[in-house]
C-alpha positions as CSV (number, residue, x, y, z in Angstrom):
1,X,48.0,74.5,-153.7
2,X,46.5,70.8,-154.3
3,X,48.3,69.4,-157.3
4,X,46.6,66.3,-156.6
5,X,43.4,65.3,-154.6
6,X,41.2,61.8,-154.4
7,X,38.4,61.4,-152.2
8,X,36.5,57.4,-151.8
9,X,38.9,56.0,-154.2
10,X,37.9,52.9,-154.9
11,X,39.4,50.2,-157.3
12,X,38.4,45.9,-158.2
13,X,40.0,43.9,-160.2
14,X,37.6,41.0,-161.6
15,X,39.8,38.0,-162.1
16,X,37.4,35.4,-163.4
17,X,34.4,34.6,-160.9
18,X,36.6,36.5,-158.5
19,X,36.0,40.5,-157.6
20,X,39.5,41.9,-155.5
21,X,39.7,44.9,-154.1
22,X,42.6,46.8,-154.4
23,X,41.5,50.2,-152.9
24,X,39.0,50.5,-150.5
25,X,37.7,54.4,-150.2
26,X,41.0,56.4,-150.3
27,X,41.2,60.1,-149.6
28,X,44.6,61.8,-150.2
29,X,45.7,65.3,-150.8
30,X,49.2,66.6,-152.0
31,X,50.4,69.9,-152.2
32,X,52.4,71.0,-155.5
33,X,56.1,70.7,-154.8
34,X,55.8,67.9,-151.7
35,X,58.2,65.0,-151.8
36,X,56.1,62.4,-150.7
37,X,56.6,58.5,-150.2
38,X,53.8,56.0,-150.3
39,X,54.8,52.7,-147.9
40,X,53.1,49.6,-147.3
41,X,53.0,45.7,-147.3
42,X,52.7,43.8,-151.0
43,X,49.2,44.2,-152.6
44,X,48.1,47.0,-150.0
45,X,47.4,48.8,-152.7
46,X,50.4,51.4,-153.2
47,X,50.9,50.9,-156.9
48,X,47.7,50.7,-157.4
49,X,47.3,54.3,-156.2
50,X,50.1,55.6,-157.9
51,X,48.4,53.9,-161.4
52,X,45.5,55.9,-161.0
53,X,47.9,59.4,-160.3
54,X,49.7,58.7,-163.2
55,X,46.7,58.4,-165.5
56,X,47.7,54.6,-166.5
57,X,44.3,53.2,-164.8
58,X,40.9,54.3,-163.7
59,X,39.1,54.1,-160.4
60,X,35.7,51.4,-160.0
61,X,34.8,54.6,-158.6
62,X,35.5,58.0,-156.8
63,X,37.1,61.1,-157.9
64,X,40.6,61.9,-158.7
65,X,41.6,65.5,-159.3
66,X,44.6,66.4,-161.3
67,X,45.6,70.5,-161.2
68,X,41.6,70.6,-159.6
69,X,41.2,69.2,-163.0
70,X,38.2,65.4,-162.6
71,X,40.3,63.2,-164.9
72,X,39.2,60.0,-163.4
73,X,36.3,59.7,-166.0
74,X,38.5,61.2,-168.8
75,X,38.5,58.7,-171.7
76,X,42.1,57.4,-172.1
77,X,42.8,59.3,-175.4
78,X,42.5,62.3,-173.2
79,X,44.4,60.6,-170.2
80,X,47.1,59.9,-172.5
81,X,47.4,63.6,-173.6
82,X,48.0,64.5,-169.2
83,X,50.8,61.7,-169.0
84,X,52.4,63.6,-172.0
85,X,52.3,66.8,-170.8
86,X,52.0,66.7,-166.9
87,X,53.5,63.3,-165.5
88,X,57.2,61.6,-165.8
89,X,57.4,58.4,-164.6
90,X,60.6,56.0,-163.2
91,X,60.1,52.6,-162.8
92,X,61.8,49.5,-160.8
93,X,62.7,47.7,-164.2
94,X,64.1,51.2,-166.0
95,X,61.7,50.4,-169.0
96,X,64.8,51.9,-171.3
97,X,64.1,50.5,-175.1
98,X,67.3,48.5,-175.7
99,X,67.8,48.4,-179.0
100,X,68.1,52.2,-179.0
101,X,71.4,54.3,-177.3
102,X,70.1,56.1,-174.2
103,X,70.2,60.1,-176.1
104,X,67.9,58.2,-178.4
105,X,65.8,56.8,-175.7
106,X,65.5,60.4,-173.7
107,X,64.5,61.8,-176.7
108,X,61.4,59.7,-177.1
109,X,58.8,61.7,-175.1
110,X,59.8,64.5,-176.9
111,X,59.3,63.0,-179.9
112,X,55.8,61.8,-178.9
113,X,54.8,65.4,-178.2
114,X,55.9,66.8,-181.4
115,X,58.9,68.8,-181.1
116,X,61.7,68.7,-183.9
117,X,64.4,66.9,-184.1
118,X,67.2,69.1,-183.7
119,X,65.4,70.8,-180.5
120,X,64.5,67.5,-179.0
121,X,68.7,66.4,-179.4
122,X,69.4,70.0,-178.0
123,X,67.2,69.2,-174.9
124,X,68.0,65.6,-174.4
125,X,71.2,66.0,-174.5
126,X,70.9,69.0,-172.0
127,X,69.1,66.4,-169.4
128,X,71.4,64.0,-169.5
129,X,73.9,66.8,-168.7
130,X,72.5,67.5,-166.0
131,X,71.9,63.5,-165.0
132,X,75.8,62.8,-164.9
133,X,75.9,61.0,-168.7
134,X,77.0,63.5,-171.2
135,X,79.8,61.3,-171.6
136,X,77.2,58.2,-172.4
137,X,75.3,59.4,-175.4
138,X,75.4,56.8,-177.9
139,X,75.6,53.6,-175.4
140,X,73.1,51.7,-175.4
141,X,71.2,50.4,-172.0
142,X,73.1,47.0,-171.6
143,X,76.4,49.0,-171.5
144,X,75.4,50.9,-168.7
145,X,75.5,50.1,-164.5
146,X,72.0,49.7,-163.1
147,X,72.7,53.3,-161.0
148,X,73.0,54.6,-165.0
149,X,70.2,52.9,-166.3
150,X,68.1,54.6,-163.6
151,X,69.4,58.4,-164.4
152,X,68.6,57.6,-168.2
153,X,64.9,56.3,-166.7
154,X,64.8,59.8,-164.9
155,X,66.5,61.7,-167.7
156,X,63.7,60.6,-170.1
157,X,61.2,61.1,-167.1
158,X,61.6,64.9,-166.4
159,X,62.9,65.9,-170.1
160,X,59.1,67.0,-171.0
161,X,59.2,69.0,-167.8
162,X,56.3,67.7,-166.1
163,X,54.9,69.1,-162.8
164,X,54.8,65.7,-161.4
165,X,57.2,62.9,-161.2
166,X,56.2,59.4,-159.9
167,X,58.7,56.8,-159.0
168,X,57.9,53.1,-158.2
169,X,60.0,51.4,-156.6
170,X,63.1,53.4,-158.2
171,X,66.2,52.2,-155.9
172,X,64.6,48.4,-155.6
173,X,67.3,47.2,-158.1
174,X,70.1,49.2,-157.0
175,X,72.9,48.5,-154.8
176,X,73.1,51.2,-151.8
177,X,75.8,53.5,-153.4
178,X,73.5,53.9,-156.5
179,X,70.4,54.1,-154.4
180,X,71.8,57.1,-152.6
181,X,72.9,58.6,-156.2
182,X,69.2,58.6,-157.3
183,X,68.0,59.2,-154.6
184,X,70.2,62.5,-154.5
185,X,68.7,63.2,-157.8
186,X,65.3,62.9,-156.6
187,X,66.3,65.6,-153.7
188,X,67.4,68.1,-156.3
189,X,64.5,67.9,-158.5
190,X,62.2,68.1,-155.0
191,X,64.3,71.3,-154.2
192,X,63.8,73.0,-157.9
193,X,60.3,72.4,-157.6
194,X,59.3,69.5,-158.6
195,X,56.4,67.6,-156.5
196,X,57.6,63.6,-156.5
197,X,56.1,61.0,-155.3
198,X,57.6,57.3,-155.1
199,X,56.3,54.2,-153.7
200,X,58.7,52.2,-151.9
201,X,58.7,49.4,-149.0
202,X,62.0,50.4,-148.1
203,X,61.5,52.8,-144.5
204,X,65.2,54.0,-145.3
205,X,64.3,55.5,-148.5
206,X,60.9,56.6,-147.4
207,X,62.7,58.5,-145.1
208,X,64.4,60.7,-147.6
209,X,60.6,62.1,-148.5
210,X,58.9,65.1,-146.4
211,X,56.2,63.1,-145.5
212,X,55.3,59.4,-145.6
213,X,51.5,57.9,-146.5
214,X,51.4,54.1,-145.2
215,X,49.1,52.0,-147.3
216,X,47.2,48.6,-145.4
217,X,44.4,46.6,-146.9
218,X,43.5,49.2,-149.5
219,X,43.3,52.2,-147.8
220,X,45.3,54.8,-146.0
221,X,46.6,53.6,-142.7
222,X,48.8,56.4,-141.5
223,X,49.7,60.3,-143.4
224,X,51.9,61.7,-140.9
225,X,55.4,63.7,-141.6
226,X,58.3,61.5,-141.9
């Protein structure tokens, strides 16, 4: 079944006097449950892409369909409602709040969607569990390894269980022993379900996907399997 679909995605970016073009027509399909990397050179137009998926942007124009649901002319009130509900994201940078310990910082979707607070603990503290931080509750993000800062980024991701997880760039600042841990991670969630999808420029890491989309210039270059 197509969990997500676009067809002539377009996107521009009007910077002053000055139209760019960040996607140039792009038609992509992906099946609920794939583990899917999206490769390709700086400003080919990979995050981009993975913008509109998650519902933080908008095509110029073209169609994006989300569960054979047309969200790309949702107004963002109701495009903030799917994030909530359907989407976990993981980013380079961990986006972690620091002044808050990382049980506090899982528990923040949660939160967002309305469930109570001694559930929300219950559950956060369950994903973390399963994460490898149990033990890490009440640090905060600066006490933590980069490789832990990343399972707290996917702990917080995946705690509203959402049908899709995106990851941009989610080993870029990791050493290779703590790459492979999250990586790892991302494999399990793949193989309980999950459909993710990660950008990355990295053909080592690509490699750990089923199948690998190459970007160029703004449109789809290359969708074979990896």
């Amino acid at each position: 079944m197509e969990i997500i679909k676009t067809s002539s995605l377009v996107k521009d970016y009007d910077l002053g006097k000055l139209k760019v073009r960040a996607l140039s027509g792009v038609d992509i399909s992906i099946t609920a449950g794939e583990f899917v990397a999206i490769m390709g050179p700086s400003g080919s137009g990979k995050s981009t892409l993975m913008h509109i998926i998650g519902c933080l942007d908008r095509p110029t124009t073209g169609e994006y369909y989300l569960d054979s649901e047309l969200v790309s002319k949702l107004p963002k009130s109701a495009l903030a409602g799917i994030r909530n509900r359907k989407i976990g994201f993981v980013f380079q940078s961990f986006n972690l709040l620091p002044h808050l310990n990382i049980l506090k910082n899982v528990e923040l979707p949660l939160m967002y969607s309305g469930m109570g607070s001694r559930k929300r603990r219950s559950k956060a503290m369950e994903i973390l569990d399963s994460v490898g931080l149990s033990d890490r509750l009440k640090h905060k993000p600066n006490e933590l390894s980069g490789g832990q800062r990343q399972r707290v980024a996917i702990a917080r991701a995946i705690v509203n269980d959402p049908s899709i997880l995106l990851a941009d760039e989610p080993t870029g600042n990791l050493d290779s022993q703590a790459g492979g841990d999250i990586l790892e991670i991302f494999n399990n969630l793949h193989k309980a379900g999950n459909t993710v999808i990660m950008v990355t420029h990295d053909p080592v890491v690509a490699n750990r996907a089923n199948r690998i989309i190459r970007f160029k210039d703004g449109l789809v270059a290359d969708g074979d399997l990896a």
